[in-house]
N, C-alpha and C positions, 0 to 999 in steps of 0.2 A: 626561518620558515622551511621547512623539509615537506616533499610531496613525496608521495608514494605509488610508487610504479603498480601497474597494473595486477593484473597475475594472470597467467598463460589462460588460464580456464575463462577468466575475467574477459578475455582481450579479444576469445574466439569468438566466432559469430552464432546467435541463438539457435537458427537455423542451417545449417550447414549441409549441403546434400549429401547424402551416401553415395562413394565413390562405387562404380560400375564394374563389376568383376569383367574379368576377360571372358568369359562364360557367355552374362549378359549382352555386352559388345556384340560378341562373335551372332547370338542369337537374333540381334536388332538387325544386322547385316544381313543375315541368312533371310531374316522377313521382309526386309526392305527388297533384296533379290529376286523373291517368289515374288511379291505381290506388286511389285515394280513396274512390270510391263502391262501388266491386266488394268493398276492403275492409269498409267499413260494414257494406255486404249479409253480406256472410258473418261478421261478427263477430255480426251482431244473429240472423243462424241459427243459428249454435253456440252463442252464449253460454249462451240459455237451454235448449236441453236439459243443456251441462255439469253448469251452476247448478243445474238440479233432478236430476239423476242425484247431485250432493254432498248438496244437501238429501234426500234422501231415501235415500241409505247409512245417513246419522245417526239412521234410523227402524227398529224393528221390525216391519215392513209386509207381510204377505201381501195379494194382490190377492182369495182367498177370504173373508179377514174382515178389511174392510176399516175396520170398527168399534173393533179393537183394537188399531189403532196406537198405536204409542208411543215415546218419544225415549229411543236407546240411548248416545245419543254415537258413541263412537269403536269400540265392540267388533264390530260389521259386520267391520271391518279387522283386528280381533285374531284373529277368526275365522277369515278367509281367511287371513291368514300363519301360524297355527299348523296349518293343516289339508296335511294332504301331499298334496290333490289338487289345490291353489291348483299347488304347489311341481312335481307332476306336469304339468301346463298349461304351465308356463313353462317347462320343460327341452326339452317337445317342439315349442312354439313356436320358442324358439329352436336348435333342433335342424335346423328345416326351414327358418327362416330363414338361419341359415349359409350351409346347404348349397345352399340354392336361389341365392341372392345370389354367391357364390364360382362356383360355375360358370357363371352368366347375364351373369358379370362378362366371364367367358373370352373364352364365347362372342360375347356383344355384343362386344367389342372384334375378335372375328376379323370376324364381317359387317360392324361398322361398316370394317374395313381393308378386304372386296369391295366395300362401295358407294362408298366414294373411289375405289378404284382402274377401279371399272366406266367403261367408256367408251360414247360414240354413245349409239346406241339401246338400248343393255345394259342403257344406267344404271336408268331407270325402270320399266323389266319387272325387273331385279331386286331393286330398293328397294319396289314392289308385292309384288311374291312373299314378298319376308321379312317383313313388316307386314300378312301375312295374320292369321296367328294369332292378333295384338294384337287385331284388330280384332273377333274373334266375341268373344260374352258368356260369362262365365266360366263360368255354371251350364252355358252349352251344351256347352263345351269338356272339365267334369267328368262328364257324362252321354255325351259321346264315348269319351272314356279308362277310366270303368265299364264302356261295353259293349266295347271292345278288349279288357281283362283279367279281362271276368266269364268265369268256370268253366263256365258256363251256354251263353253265347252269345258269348264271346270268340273272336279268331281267333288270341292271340298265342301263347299255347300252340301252337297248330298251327305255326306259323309260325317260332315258335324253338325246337321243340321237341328240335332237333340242340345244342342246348347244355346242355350238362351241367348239371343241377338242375332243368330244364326240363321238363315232363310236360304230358300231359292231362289230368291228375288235380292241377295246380298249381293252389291258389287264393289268389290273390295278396292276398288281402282277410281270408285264414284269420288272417294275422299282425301283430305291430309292422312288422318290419323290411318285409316286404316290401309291405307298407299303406304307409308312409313312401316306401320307393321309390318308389313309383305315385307317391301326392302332390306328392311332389318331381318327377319327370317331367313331371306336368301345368302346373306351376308351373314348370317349365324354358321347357317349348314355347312356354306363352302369352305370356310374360311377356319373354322375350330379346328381342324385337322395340323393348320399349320402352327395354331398358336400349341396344341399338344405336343407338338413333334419336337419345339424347341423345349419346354419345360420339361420333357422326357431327357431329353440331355440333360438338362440339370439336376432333376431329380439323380439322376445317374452317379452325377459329381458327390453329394452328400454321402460321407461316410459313414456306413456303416459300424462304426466303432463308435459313433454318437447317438445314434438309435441305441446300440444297447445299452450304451451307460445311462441311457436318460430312461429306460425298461427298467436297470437295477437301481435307480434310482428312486421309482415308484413315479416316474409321469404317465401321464394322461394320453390318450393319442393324440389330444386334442394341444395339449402341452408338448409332444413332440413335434408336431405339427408346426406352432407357431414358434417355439421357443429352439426347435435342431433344424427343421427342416427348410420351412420358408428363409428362416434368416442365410443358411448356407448356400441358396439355389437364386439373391438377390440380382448377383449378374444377368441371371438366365431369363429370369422374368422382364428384366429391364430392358434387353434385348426383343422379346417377345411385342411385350408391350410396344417398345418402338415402331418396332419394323412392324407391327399390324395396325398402328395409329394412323401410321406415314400412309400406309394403304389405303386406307378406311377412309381419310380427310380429302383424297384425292381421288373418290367414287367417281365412274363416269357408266360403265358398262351397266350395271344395272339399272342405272336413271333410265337410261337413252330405251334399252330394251323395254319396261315397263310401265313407264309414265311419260315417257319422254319429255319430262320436265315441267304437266303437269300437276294442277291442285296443289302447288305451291313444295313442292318436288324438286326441284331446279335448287341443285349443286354447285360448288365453284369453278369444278371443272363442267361441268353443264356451261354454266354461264361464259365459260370462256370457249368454248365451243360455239355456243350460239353467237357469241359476236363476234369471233372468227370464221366462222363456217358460212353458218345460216346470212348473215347480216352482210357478212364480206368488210366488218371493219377491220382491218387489220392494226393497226394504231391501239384502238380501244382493247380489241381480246388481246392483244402480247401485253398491254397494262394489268391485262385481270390474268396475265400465267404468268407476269413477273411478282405479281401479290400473293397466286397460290404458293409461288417458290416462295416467297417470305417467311409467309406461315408455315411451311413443313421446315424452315429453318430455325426457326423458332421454336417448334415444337421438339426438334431433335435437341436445342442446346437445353430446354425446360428440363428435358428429361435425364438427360446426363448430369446436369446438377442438380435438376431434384434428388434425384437416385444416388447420388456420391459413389458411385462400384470403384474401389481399386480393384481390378481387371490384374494388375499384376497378384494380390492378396487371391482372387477370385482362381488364379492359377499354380497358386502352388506356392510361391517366388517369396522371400524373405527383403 
């Protein structure tokens, strides 16, 4: 009986990492250095409010008698998921995050295509003018768009009044539907500038030597579009997308400023305001800001494995 030995190739492993140049190394070092300290600071400012928003779900704590606390465990949490106002909060969060995110997606990508294509002097009076909006404060922005659509002192009524459903007598604030609409509008205006601003970086990144070959190629714009462009700038959107979902899901300023959490308006963070604040339970609202933490953790891991970005690929890096 003779057996026969492996063979070197046979023997290695399928998967084998690519060893790290010294290059790379040196580069991990240098980024772990910069952003080292800034990390610390920010891990040692959130830890601990997390850690006690957890510690204190697990209590049955009103801030009025603050005598009779006591360790509930887990039922804080059984509370909110069996309660259909928990379950009401999240349908219209996520509601207004869609809708808001999908069309700022649009948008940002058509201004981020004017400020590339802007030329001369155009360029920076027009990349000013669109990064207006980002830049005022949001409570001020929701206290703008109140007094446009109040009944009261609104002018939009007047103003659109030639459209059908349109009145003097419209109040926009009387309902869901058209309370949502407002909210999503204010959250379109402000907030497009920033989803532009990243996808203009990425636009940036696509090379130019793939636009023409896909030109002498005889593509479409429409075919470069989808087929050189979007595919190359995939980090950039994903980035985008995240970072204005995480925002979006975690709405508070505009609730509070224009509905204040009426006509079925009331957000997760609303809701966890109102029963930390208003209600003074403390127990109950750190259970409903340990659940919004969830979800926005949640939401980050969906996206980075939805998305698959090698980030190294996305940079350059072999």
């Amino acid at each position: 009986m003779t057996t026969t030995a492996p063979s070197p190739a046979a023997a290695a492993p399928r998967h084998a990492a690519p060893a790290l140049s010294d290059r790379t190394r040196a580069e991990h070092r240098l980024g772990w250095m910069l952003a080292g300290p800034a990390f610390a600071v920010m891990l040692l400012v959130t830890a601990y409010p997390i850690l006690q928003a957890v510690y204190d779900s697990l209590f049955n704590y009103r801030l009025t008698d603050p005598d009779n606390r006591s360790f509930i465990g887990l039922t804080n949490y059984w509370v909110i998921l069996t309660d259909p106002i928990w379950w009401a909060a999240v349908g219209v969060t996520v509601l207004i995050t869609v809708v808001t995110v999908a069309v700022e997606l649009v948008l940002g990508f058509a201004l981020a295509l004017v400020m590339v294509k802007a030329l001369g002097t155009i360029r920076p009076v027009v990349r000013a003018a669109i990064l207006i909006p980002y830049a005022i404060i949001t409570v001020v922005s929701a206290f703008a768009w109140q007094f446009a659509f109040s009944l009261d002192t609104g002018f939009v009524n007047s103003w659109f009044a030639w459209i059908p459903g349109i009145s003097a007598e419209t109040d926009w604030f009387g309902g869901f539907g058209s309370s949502i609409f407002v909210i999503c509008l204010t959250e379109i205006w402000k907030t497009t500038p920033f989803i532009s601003l990243l996808l203009l970086a990425g636009l940036s990144q696509v090379p130019e030597v793939l636009q023409e070959a896909a030109k002498v190629d005889g593509a479409t714009w429409w075919q470069r579009m989808t087929k050189v462009t979007i595919p190359n700038m995939k980090a950039a959107i994903m980035v985008a997308l995240l970072f204005r979902t995480l925002d979006a899901f975690r709405i508070f300023d505009t609730i509070f400023i224009m509905t204040g959490g009426a006509n079925g308006t009331e957000t997760v963070s609303f809701l966890a305001y109102r029963q930390t604040i208003a209600r003074l339970e403390i127990g109950l609202g750190s259970a409903v800001s340990v659940m919004l933490f969830i979800c926005v953790v949640l939401i980050s891991v969906l996206f980075v494995k939805g998305f698959k970005v090698d980030l190294s690929q996305a940079r350059g890096e072999k």
